[in-house]
MIDOSE-1310 file (N, C-alpha, C; in nm, 2 decimals, decimal comma, always signed):
residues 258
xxxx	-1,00/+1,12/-0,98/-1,05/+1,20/-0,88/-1,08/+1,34/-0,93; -1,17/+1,37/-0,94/-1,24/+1,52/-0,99/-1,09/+1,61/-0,87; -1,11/+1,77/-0,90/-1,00/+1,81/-0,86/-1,15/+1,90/-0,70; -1,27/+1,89/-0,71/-1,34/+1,94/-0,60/-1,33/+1,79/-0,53
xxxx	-1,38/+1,72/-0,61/-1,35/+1,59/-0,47/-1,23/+1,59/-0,37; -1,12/+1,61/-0,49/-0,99/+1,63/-0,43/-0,99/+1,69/-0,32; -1,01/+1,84/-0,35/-0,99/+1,96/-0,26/-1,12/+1,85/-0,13; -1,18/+1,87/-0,11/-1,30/+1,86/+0,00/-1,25/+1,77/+0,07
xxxx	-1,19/+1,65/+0,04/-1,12/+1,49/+0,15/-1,00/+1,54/+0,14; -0,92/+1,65/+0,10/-0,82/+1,69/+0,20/-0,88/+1,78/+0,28; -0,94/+1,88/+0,24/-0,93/+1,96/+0,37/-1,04/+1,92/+0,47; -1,08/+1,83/+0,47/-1,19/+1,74/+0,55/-1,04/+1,67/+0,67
xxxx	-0,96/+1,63/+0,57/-0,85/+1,56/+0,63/-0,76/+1,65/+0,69; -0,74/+1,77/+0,66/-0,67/+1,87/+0,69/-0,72/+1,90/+0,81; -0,83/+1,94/+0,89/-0,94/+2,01/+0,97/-0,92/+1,88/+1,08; -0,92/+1,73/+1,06/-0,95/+1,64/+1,14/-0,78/+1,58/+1,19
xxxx	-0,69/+1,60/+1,11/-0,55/+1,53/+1,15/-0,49/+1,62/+1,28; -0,44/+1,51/+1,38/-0,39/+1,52/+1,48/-0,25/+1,50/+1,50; -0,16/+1,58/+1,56/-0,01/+1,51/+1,59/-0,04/+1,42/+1,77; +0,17/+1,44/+1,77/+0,13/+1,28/+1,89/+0,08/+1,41/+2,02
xxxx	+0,03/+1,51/+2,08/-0,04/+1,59/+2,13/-0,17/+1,53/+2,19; -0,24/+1,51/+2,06/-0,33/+1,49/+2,12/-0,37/+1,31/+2,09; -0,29/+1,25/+2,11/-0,28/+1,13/+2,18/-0,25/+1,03/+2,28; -0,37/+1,02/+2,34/-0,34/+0,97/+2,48/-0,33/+0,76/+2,49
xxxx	-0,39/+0,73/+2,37/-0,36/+0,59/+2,39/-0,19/+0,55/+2,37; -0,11/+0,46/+2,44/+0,04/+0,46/+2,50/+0,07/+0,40/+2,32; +0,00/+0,31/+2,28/-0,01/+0,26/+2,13/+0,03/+0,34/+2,00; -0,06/+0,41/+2,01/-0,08/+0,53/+1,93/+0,02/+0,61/+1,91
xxxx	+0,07/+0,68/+2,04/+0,21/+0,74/+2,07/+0,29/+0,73/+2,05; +0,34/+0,56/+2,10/+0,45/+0,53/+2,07/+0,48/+0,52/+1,94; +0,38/+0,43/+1,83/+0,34/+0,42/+1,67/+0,41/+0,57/+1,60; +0,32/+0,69/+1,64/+0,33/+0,78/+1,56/+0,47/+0,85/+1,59
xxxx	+0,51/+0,86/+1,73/+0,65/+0,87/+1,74/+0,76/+0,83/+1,66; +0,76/+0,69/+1,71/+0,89/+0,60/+1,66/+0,84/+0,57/+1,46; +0,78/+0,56/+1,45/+0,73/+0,56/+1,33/+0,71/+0,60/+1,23; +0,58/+0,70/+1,23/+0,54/+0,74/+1,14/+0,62/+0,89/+1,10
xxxx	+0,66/+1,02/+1,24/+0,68/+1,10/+1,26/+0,86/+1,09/+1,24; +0,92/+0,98/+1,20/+1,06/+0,96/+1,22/+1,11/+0,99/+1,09; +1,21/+1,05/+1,06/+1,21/+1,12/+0,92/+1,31/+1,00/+0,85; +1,22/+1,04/+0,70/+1,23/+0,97/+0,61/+1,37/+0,93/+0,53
xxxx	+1,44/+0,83/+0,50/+1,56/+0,79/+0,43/+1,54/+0,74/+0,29; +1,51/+0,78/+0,20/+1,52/+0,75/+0,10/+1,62/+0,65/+0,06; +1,59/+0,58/-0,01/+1,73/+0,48/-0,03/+1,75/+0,52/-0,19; +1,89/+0,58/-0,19/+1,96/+0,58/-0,29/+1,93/+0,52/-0,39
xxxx	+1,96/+0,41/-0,44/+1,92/+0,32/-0,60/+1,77/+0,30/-0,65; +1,72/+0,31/-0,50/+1,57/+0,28/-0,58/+1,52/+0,43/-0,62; +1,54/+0,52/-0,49/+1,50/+0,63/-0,61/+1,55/+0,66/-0,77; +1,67/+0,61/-0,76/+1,73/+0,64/-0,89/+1,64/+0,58/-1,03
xxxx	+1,63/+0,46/-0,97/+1,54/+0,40/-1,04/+1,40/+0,44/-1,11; +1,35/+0,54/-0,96/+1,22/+0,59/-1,01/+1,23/+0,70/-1,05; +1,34/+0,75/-1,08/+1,36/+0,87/-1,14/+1,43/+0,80/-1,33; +1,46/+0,73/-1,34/+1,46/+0,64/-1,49/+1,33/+0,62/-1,56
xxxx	+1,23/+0,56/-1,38/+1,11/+0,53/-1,50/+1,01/+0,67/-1,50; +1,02/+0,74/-1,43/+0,98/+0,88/-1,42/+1,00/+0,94/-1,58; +1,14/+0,95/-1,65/+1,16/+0,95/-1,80/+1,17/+0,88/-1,85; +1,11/+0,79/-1,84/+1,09/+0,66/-1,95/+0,96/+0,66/-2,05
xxxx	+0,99/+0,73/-2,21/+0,88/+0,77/-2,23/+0,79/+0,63/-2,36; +0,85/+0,50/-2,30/+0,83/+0,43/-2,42/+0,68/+0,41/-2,35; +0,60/+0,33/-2,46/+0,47/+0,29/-2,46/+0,47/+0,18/-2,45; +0,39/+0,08/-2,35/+0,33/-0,05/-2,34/+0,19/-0,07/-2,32
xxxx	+0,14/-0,22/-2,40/-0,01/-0,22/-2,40/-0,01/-0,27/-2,24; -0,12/-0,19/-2,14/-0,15/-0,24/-2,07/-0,28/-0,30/-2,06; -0,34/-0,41/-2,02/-0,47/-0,47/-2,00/-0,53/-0,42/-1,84; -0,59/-0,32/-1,82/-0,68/-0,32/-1,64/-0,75/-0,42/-1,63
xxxx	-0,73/-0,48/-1,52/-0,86/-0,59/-1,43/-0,85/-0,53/-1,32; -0,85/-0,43/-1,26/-0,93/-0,31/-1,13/-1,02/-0,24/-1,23; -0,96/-0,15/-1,15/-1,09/+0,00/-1,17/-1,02/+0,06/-1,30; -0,89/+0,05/-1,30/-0,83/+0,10/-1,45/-0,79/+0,23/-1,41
xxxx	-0,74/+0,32/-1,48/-0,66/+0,49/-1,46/-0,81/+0,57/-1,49; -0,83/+0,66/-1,42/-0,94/+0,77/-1,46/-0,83/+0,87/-1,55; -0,67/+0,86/-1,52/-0,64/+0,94/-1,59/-0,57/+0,91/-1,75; -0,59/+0,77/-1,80/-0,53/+0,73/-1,89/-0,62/+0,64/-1,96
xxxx	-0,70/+0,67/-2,05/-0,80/+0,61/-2,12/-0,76/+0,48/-2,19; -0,65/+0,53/-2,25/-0,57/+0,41/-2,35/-0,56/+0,31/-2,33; -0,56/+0,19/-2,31/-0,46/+0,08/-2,37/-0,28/+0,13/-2,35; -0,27/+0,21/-2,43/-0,11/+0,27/-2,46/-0,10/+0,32/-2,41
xxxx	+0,02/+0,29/-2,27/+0,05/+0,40/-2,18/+0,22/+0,44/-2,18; +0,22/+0,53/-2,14/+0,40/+0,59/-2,18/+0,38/+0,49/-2,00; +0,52/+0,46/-1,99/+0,62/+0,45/-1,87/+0,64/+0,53/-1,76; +0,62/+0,61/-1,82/+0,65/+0,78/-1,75/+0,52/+0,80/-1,70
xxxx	+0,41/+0,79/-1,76/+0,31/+0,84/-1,72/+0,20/+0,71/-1,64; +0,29/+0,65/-1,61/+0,24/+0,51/-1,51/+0,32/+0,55/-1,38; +0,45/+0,56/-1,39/+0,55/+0,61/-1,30/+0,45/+0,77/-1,22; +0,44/+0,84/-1,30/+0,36/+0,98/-1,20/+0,25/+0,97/-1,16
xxxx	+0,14/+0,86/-1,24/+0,04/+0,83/-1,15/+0,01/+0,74/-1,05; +0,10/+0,63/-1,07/+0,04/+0,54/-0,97/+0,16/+0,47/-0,87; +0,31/+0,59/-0,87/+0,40/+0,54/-0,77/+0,36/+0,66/-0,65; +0,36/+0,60/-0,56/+0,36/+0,66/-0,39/+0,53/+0,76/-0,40
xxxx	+0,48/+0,87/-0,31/+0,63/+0,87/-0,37/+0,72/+0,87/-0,24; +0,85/+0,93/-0,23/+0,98/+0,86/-0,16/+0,87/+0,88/-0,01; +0,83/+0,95/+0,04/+0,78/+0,98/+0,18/+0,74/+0,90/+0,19; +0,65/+0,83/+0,12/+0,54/+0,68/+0,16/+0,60/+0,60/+0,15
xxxx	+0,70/+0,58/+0,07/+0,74/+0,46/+0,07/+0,88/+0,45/+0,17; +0,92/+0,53/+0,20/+1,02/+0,47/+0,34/+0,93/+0,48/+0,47; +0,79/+0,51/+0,46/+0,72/+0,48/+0,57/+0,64/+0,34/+0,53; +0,66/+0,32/+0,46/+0,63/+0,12/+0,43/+0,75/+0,03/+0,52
xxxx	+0,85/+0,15/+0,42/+0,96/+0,00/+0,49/+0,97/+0,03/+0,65; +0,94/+0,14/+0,69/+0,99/+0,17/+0,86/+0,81/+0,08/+0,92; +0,75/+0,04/+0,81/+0,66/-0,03/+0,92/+0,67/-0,12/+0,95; +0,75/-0,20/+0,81/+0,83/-0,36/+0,78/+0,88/-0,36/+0,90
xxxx	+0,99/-0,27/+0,92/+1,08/-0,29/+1,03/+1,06/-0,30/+1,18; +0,97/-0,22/+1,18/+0,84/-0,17/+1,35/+0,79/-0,31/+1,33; +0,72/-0,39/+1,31/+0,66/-0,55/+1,27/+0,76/-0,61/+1,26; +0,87/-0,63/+1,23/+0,98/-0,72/+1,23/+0,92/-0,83/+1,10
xxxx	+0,88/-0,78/+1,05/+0,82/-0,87/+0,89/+0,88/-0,98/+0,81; +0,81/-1,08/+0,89/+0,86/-1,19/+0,77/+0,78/-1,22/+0,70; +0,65/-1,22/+0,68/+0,58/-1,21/+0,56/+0,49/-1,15/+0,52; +0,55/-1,08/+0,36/+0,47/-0,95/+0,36/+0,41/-0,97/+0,19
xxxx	+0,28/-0,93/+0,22/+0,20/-0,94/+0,10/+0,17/-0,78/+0,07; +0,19/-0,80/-0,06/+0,19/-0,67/-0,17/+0,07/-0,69/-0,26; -0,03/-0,62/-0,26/-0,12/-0,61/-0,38/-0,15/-0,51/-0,49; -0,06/-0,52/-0,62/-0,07/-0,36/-0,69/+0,07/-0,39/-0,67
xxxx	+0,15/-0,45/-0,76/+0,30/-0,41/-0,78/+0,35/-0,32/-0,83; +0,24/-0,27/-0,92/+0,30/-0,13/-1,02/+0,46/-0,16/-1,07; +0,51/-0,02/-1,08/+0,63/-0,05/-1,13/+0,75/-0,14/-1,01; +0,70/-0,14/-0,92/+0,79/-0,23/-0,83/+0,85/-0,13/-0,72
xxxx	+0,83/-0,02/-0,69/+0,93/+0,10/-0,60/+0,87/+0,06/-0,48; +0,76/+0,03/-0,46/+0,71/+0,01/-0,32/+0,76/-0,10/-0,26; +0,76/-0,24/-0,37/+0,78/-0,36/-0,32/+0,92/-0,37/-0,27; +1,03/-0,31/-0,33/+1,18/-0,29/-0,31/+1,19/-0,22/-0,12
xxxx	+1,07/-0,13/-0,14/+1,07/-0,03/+0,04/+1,10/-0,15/+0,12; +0,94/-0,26/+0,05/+0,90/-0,34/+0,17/+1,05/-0,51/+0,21; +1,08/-0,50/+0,05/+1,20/-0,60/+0,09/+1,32/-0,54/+0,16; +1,31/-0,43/+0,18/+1,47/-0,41/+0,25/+1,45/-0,45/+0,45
xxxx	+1,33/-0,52/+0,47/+1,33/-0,55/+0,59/+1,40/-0,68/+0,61; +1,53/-0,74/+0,68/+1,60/-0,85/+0,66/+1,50/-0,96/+0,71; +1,56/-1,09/+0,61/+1,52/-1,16/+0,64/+1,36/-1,20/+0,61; +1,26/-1,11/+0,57/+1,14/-1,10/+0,52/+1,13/-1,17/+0,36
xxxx	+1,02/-1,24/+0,33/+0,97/-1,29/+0,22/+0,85/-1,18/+0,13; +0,83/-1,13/+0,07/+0,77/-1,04/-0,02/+0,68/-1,08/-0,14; +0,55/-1,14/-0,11/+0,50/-1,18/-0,22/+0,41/-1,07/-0,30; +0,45/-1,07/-0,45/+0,37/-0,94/-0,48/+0,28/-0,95/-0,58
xxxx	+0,18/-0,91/-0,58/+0,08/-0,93/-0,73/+0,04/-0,79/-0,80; +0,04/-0,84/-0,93/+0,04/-0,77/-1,02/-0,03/-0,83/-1,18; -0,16/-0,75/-1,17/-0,22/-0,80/-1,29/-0,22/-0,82/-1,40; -0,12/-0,68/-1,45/-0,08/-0,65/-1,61/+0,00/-0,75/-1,64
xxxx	+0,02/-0,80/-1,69/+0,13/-0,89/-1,75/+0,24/-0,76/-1,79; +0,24/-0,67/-1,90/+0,38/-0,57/-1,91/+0,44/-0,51/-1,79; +0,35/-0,48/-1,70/+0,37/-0,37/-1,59/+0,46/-0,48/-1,51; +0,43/-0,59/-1,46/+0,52/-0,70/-1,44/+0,62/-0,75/-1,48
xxxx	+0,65/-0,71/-1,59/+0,80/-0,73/-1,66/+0,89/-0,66/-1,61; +0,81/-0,52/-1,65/+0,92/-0,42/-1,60/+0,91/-0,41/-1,45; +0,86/-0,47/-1,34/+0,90/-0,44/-1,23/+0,99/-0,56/-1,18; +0,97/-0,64/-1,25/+1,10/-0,84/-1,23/+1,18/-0,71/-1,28
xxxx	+1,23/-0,62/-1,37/+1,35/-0,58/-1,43/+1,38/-0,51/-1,30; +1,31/-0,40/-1,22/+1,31/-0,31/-1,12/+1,37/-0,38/-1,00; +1,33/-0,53/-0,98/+1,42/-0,61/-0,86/+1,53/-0,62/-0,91; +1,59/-0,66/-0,98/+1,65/-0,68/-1,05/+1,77/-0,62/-1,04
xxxx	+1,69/-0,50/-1,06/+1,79/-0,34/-1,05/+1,86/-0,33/-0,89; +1,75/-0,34/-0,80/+1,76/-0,30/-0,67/+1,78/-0,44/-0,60; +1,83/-0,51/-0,68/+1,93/-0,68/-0,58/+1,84/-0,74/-0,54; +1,71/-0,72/-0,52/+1,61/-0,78/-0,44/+1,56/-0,94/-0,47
xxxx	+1,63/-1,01/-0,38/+1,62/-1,12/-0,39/+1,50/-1,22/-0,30; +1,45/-1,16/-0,20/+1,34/-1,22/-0,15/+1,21/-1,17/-0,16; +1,16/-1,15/-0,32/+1,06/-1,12/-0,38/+1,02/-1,23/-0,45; +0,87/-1,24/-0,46/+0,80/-1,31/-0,52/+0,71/-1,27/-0,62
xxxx	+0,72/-1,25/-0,75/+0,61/-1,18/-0,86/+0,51/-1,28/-0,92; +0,39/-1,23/-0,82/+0,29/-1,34/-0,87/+0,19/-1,27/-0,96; +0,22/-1,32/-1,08/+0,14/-1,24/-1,24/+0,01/-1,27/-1,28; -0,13/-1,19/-1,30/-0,22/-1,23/-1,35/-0,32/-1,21/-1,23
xxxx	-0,45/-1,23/-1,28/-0,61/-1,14/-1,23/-0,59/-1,23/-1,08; -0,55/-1,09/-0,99/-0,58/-1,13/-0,83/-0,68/-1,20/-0,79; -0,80/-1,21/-0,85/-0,92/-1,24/-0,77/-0,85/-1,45/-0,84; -0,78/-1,49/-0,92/-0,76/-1,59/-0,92/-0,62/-1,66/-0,85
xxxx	-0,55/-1,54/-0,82/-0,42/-1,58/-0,80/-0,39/-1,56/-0,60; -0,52/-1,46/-0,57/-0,45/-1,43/-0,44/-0,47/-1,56/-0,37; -0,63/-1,64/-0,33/-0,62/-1,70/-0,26/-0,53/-1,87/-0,23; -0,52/-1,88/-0,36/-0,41/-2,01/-0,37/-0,27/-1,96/-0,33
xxxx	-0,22/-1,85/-0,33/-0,13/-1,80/-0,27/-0,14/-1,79/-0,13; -0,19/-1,74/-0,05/-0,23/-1,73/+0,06/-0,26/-1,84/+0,14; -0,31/-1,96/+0,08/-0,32/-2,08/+0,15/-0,19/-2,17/+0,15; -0,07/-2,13/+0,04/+0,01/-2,17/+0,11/+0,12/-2,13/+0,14
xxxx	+0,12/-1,95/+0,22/+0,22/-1,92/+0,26/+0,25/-1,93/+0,40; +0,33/-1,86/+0,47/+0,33/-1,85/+0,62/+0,17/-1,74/+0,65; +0,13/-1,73/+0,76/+0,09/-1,63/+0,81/+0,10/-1,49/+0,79; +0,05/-1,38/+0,73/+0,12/-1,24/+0,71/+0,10/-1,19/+0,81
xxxx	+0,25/-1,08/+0,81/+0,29/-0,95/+0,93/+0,27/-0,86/+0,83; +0,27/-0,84/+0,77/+0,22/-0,70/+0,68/+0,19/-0,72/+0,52; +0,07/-0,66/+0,53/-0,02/-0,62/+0,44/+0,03/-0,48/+0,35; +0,01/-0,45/+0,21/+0,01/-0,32/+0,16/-0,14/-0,37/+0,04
xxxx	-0,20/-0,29/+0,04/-0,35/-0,31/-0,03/-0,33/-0,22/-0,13; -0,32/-0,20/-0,24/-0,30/-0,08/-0,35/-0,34/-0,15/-0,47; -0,44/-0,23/-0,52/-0,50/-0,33/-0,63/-0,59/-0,31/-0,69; -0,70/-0,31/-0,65/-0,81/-0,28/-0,74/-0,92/-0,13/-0,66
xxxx	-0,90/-0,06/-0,70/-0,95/+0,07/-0,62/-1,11/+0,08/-0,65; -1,17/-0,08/-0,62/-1,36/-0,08/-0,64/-1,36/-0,08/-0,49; -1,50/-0,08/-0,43/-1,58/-0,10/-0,29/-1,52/-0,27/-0,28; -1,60/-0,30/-0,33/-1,61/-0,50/-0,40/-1,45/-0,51/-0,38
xxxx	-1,41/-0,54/-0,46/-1,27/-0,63/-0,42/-1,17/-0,58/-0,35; -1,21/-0,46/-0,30/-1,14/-0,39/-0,20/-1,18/-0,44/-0,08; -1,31/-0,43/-0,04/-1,30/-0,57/+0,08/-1,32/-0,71/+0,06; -1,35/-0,76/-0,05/-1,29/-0,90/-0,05/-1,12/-0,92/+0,02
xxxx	-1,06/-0,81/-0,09/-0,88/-0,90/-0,05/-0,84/-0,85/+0,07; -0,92/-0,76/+0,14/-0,91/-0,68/+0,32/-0,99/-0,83/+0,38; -1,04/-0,91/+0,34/-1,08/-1,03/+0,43/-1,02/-1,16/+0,38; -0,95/-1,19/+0,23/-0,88/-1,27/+0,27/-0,76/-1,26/+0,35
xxxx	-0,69/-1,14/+0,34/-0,55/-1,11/+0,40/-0,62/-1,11/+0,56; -0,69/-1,08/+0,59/-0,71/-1,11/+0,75/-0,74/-1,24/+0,80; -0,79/-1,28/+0,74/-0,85/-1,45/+0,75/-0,65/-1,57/+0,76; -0,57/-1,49/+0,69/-0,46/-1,52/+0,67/-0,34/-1,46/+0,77
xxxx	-0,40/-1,36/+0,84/-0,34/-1,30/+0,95/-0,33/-1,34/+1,06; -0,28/-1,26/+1,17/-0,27/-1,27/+1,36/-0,29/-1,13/+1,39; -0,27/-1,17/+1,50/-0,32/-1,04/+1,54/-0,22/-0,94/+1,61; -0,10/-0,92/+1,57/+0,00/-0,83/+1,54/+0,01/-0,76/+1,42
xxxx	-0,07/-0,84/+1,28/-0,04/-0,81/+1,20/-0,12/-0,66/+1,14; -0,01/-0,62/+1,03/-0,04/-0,45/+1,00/-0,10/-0,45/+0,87; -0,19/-0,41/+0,81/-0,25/-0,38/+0,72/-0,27/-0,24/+0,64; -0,21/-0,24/+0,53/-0,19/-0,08/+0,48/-0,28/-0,06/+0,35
xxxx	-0,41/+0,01/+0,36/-0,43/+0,03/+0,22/-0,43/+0,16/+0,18; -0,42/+0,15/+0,04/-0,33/+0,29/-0,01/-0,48/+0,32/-0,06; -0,45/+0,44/-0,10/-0,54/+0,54/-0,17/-0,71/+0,56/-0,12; -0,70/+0,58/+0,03/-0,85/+0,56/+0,09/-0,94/+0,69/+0,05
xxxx	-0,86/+0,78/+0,00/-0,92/+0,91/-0,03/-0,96/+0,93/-0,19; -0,97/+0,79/-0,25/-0,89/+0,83/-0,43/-1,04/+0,81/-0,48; -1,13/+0,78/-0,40/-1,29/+0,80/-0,49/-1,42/+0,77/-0,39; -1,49/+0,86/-0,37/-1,63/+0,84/-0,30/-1,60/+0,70/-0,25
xxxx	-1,60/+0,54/-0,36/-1,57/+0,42/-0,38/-1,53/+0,39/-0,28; -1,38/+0,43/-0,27/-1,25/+0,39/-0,19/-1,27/+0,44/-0,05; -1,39/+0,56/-0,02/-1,39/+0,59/+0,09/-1,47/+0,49/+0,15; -1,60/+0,44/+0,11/-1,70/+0,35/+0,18/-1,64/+0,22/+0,18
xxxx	-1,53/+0,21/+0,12/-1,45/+0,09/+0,15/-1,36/+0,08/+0,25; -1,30/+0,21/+0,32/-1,24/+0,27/+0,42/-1,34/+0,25/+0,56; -1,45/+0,31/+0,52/-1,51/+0,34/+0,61/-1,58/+0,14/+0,66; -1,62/+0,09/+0,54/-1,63/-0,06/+0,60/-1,53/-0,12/+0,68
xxxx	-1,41/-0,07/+0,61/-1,28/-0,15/+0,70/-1,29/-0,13/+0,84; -1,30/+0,01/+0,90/-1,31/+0,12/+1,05/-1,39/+0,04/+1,12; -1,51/-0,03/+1,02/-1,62/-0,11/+1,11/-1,64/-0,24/+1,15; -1,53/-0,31/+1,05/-1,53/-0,46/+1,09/-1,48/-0,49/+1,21
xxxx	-1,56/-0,61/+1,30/-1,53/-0,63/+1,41/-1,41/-0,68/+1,44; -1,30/-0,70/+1,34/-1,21/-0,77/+1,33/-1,08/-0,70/+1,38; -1,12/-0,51/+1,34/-1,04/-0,43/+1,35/-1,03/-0,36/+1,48; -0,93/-0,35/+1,50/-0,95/-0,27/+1,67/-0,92/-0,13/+1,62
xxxx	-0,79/-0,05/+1,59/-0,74/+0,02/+1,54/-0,75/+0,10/+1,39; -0,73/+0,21/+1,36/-0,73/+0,27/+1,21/-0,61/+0,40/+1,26; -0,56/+0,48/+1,12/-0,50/+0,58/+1,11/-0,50/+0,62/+0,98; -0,56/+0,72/+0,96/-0,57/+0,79/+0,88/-0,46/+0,92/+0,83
xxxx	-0,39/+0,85/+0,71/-0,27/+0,92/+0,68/-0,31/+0,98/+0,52; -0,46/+1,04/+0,51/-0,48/+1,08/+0,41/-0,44/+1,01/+0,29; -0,32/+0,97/+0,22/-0,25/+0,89/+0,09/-0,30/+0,74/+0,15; -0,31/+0,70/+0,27/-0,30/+0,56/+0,31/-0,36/+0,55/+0,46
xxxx	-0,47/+0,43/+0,47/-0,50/+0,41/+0,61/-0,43/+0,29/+0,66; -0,40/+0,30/+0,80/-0,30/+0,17/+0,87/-0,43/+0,13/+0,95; -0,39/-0,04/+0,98/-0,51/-0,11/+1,03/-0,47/-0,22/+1,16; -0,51/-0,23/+1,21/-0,38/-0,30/+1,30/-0,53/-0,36/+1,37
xxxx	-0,50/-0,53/+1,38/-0,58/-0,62/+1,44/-0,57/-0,68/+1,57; -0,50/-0,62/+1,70/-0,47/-0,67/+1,81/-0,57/-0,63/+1,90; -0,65/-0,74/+1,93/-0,76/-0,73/+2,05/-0,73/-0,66/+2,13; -0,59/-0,61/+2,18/-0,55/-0,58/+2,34/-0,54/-0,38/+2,32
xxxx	-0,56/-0,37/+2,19/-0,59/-0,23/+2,16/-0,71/-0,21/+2,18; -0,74/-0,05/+2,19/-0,85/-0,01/+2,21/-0,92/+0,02/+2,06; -1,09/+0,04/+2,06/-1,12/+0,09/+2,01/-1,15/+0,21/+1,92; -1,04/+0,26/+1,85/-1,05/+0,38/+1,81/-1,00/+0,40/+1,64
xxxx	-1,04/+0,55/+1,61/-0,92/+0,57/+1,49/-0,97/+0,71/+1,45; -0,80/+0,74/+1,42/-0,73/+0,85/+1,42/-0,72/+0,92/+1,29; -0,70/+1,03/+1,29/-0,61/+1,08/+1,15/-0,53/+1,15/+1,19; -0,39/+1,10/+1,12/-0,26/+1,23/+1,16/-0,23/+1,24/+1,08
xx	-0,15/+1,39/+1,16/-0,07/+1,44/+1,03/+0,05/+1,37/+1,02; +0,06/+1,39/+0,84/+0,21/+1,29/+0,79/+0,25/+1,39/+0,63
């Protein structure tokens, strides 16, 4: 992301985000209330964790099948410098797990396992199954090691190119209650896997994709999601849009502040 791109979809985002004020749908309210606005608990170990791979300066070959790093040309990437670019950090990710929890989630699909800090948010919801994909083959090692770490036992690391792995997966799991989209940051397979995961959904279920601001790309991919008839709802959290498919909502979408 150029650093003018940057600047312009925040303060585009800055100019447009709303608190619960000026929300009058009862949905909305209640969401941003109990939810999104509810302050953040970091859990002890896993940060710990991401503060190990934060200094972790060894090098592994990575192979991209997305869009790949605009900020790491290489092949050879330090640990450390996977860990500062592409983990969400503790704010987003205890607002993953407080969504788990708001949904009462028993099956939750992860796309973009990265080093594993997100997927850990999403398993601390009891009783929830966690399937996660992850294309690198190394980046996947080390995140099996990161469960590992954090006890997480109702994880599933499903390894190798999503466009081959998601939909055999998805045909034979339960139903998903929550979605996290963070995988290939193109227009293209950014709504491809936004239409299998819905096709695989109900209509309770929550849909999170990350990085709607992270390229011209990602935005017209955002903005396709807003318009599928499929969607009733959006929220616009600048780092991440939430998507929520229940006919009995209204038609709208939001940006708040978070």
């Amino acid at each position: 992301m150029s650093a003018f791109f940057k600047i312009k979809t925040y303060l585009n985002y800055w100019l447009d985000a709303v608190d619960e004020h000026s929300l009058h749908a009862p949905f909305l309210f209640d969401f941003y209330t109990r939810v999104i606005k509810r302050e953040a608990i970091p859990v002890s170990k896993f940060e710990s964790l991401r503060k190990q791979l934060a200094n972790d300066h060894r090098e592994i070959e990575v192979k991209d099948l997305g869009a790949g790093s605009k900020h790491l040309a290489s092949n050879l990437r330090k640990i450390s410098d996977i860990a500062s670019l592409s983990l969400s950090d503790a704010k987003f990710s205890a607002l993953y797990a407080r969504i788990a929890a708001y949904c009462k989630a028993k099956t939750i699909v992860d796309l973009g396992t990265s080093l594993g800090i997100n997927t850990l948010y999403l398993a601390t919801q009891p009783g929830s199954k966690v399937y996660t994909f992850e294309g690198a083959e190394t980046i996947a090692e080390i995140a099996s090691i990161s469960f590992e770490f954090g006890e997480a036992k109702n994880i599933e690391l499903i390894t190798g190119n999503i466009d081959q792995t998601l939909y055999a997966t998805l045909s034979r799991i339960p139903k998903i209650d929550l979605a996290f989209l963070d995988a290939n940051h193109r227009y293209e397979p950014t709504l491809r896997y936004f239409e299998l995961v819905v096709s695989r959904s109900h209509h309770k279920t929550i849909i999170i994709l990350d990085d709607i601001h992270d390229s011209p790309e990602m935005e017209r991919a955002w903005s396709a999601i807003k318009n599928n008839p499929l969607v009733y709802t959006t929220a616009d959290l600048f780092r991440c849009g939430l998507v929520f498919l229940d006919p009995s909502l209204s038609k709208q979408h939001v940006v708040l502040h978070f």
